[in-house]
matplotlib code that plots the C-alpha trace (Angstrom):
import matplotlib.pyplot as plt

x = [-6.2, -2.8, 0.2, 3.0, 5.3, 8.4, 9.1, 8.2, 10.5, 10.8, 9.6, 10.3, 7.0, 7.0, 4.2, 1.7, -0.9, -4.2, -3.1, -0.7, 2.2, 5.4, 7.5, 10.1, 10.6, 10.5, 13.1, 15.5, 14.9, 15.6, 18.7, 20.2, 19.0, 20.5, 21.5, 23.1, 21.3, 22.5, 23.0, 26.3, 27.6, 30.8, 31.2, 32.9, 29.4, 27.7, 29.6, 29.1, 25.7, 24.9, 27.1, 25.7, 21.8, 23.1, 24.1, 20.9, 19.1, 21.3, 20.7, 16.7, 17.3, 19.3, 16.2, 13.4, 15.8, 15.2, 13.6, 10.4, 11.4, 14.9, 15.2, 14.4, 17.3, 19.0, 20.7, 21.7, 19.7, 16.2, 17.2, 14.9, 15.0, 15.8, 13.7, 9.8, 8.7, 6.5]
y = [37.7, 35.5, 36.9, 37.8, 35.1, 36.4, 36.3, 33.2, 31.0, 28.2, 24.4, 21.5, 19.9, 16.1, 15.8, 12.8, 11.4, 10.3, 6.7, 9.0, 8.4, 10.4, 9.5, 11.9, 11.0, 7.2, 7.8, 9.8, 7.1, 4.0, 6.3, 7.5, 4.6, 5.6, 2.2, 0.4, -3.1, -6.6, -8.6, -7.6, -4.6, -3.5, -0.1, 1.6, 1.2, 2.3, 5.2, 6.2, 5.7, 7.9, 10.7, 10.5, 10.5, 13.5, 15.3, 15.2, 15.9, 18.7, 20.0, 20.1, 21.7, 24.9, 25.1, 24.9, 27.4, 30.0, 33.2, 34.1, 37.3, 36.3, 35.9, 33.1, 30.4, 30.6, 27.6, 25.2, 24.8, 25.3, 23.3, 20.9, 17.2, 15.0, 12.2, 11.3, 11.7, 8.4]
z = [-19.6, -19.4, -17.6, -19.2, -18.8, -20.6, -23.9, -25.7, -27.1, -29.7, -29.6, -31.5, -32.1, -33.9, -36.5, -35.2, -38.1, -37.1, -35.6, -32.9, -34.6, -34.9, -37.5, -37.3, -33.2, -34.7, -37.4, -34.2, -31.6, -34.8, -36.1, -32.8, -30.4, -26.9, -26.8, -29.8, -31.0, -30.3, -27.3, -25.9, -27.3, -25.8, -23.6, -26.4, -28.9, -25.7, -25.5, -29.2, -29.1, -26.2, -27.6, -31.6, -29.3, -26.9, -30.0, -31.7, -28.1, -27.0, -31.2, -30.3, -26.7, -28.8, -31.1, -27.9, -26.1, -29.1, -28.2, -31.0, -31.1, -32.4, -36.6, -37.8, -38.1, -41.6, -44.0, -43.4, -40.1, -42.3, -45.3, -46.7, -45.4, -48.4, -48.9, -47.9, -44.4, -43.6]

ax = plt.figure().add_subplot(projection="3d")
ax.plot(x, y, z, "-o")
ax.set_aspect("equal")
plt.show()
């Protein structure tokens, strides 16, 4: 019998296919690189690149940190992502 560990609470979880991908982590690490392409970019991209990534991050911590026994989240939140996943 488990123990009783609290009340559960909510976690992102990125589809993978059958080759281990994860598209959705792919399209977040390609859209919000931490870093921002090309060879020298200058300490302001850096800067905006870390704060557009710690936004998205900080967006999935609030949904992992989400009791179960809470109701679920309402629109906009749940809306339905536009376009085909790959």
């Amino acid at each position: 019998m488990p123990l009783d560990s609290g009340p559960m609470s909510t976690q992102a979880v990125f589809y993978r296919d059958s080759k281990g991908r994860q598209p959705v982590k792919q399209f977040l690490d390609a859209t919000f690189p931490l870093r921002p392409a090309g060879r020298n970019p200058s300490a302001a991209q850096i800067v905006k690149a870390a704060k557009r990534r710690a936004t998205i991050d900080l967006q999935i911590d609030r949904l992992n940190g989400l009791s179960d026994e809470l109701p679920p989240l309402e629109y906009p939140i749940t809306s339905q992502i536009e376009g085909h996943l790959l």
